[in-house]
C-alpha positions in Angstrom: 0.0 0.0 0.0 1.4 3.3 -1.0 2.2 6.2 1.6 0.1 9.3 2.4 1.1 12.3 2.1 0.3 15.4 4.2 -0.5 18.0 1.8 3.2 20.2 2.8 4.8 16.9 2.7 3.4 16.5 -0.7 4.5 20.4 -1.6 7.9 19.8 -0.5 8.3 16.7 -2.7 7.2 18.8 -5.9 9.3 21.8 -4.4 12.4 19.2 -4.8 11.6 17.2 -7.9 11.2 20.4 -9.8 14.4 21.8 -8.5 16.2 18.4 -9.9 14.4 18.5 -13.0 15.4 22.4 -13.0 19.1 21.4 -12.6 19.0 18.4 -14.9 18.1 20.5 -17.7 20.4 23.1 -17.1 23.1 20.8 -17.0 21.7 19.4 -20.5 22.0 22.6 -21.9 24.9 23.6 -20.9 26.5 21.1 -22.8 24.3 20.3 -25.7 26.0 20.7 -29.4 22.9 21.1 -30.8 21.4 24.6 -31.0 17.8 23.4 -31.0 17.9 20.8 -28.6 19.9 23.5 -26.2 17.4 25.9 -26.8 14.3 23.1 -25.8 16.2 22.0 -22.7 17.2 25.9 -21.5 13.1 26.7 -22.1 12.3 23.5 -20.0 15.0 24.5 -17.2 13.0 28.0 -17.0 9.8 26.1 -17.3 10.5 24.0 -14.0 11.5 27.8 -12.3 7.7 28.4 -12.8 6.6 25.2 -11.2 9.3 25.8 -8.1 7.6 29.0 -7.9 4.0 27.9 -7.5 4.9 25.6 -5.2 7.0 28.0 -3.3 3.8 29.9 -2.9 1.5 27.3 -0.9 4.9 25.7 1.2 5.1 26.8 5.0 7.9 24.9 6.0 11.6 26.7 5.8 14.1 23.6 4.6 14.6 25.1 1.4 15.2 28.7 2.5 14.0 31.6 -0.2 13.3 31.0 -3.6 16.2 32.9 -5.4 18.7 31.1 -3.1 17.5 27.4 -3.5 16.9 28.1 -7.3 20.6 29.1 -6.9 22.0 26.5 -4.7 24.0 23.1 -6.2 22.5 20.5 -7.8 21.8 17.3 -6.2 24.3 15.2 -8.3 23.3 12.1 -6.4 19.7 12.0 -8.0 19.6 9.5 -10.6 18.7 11.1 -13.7 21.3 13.6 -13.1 24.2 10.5 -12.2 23.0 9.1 -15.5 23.5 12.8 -17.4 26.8 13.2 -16.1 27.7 9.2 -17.8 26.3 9.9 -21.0 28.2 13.3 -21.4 31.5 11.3 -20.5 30.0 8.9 -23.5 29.7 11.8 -25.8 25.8 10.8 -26.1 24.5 14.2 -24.5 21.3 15.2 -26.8 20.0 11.7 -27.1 20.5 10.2 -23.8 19.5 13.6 -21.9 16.1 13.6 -24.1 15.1 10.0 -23.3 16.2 10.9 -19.6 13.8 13.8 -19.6 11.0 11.7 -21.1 11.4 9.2 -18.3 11.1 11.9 -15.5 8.3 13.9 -16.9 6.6 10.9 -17.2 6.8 9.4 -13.9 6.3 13.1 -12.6 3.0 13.2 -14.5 1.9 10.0 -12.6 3.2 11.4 -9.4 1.8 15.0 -9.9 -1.6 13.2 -10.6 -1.8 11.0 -7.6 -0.7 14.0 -5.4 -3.5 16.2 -7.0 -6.0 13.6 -6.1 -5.4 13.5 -2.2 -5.4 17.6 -2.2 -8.3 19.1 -0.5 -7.2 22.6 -1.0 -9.0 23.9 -4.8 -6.1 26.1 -4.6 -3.2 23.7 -4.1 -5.3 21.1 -5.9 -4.8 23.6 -9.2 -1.6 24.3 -8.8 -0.8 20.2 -9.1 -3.4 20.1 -12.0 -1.9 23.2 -13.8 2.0 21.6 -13.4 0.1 17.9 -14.9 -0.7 20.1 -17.4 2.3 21.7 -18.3 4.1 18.8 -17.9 2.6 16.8 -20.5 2.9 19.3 -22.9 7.0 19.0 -21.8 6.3 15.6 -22.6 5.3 16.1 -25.8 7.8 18.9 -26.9 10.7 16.1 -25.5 9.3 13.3 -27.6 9.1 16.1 -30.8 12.9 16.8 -29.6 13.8 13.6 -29.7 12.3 12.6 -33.2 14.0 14.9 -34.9 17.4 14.7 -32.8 17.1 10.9 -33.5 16.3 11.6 -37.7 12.6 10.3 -37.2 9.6 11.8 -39.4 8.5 14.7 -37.5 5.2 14.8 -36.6 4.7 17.9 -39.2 6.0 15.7 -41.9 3.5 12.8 -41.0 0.7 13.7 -43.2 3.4 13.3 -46.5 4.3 10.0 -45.1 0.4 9.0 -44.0 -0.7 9.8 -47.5 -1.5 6.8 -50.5 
């Protein structure tokens, strides 16, 4: 049986997956070749700024200090995705590996964001994990897009050529 959360609990564990996701894609971009995928992964980096700031706004407790200087403090280079960054730049394979990374924690975030939203009284908190769901599938999407055409695949606005008899 899964744990409960208590709806801070539950703030604080967006509050840090979004700052991870914040400093994975950072990290992404800062070495990314590609100009486009760079671009994607710096817009998704200030993307997950926006989510740490909603959150920021309903969270009581004080682990994380202010904003500005948790936004600003290291990156947890213990969390996995970021472990598994770090070996694929050593292997050269930044773009690709960092875009099917990405796609693996924006998915399991949508699932988490989802659950968490469910057990949320508060309408206002309650929107705020909606809203993020939201957004976050539509990261989803722009990733998989990313990765199609990083990876030479028909993009999805070349689809109707292909679908065509």
């Amino acid at each position: 049986m899964g744990r409960e959360y208590s709806l801070q609990e539950a703030i604080s564990l967006a509050i840090k997956a979004e700052k991870d996701s914040m400093d994975f894609y950072r990290r992404a971009a800062s070495v990314a070749k590609n100009e486009r995928a760079k671009k994607v992964l710096d817009m998704l980096a200030n993307e997950e700024v926006g989510h740490l700031k909603a959150f920021f706004d309903h969270y009581k407790g004080s682990e994380f200090g202010d904003l500005n200087s948790y936004i600003n403090s290291p990156a947890d280079t213990k969390h996995p995705a970021y472990m598994k960054l770090e070996k694929a730049i050593n292997e050269d394979m930044v773009e690709q590996k960092a875009l099917e990374l990405a796609l693996a924690e924006e998915k399991g975030c949508i699932g988490q964001y989802s659950q968490l939203a469910q057990g949320v009284v508060d309408p206002a908190v309650r929107s705020v994990f909606e809203r993020v769901v939201k957004e976050t599938q539509g990261h989803y999407a722009l990733i998989e897009s990313e990765y199609a055409h990083i990876m030479g695949m028909v993009h999805e606005s070349d689809q109707d050529i292909f679908v065509r008899e």
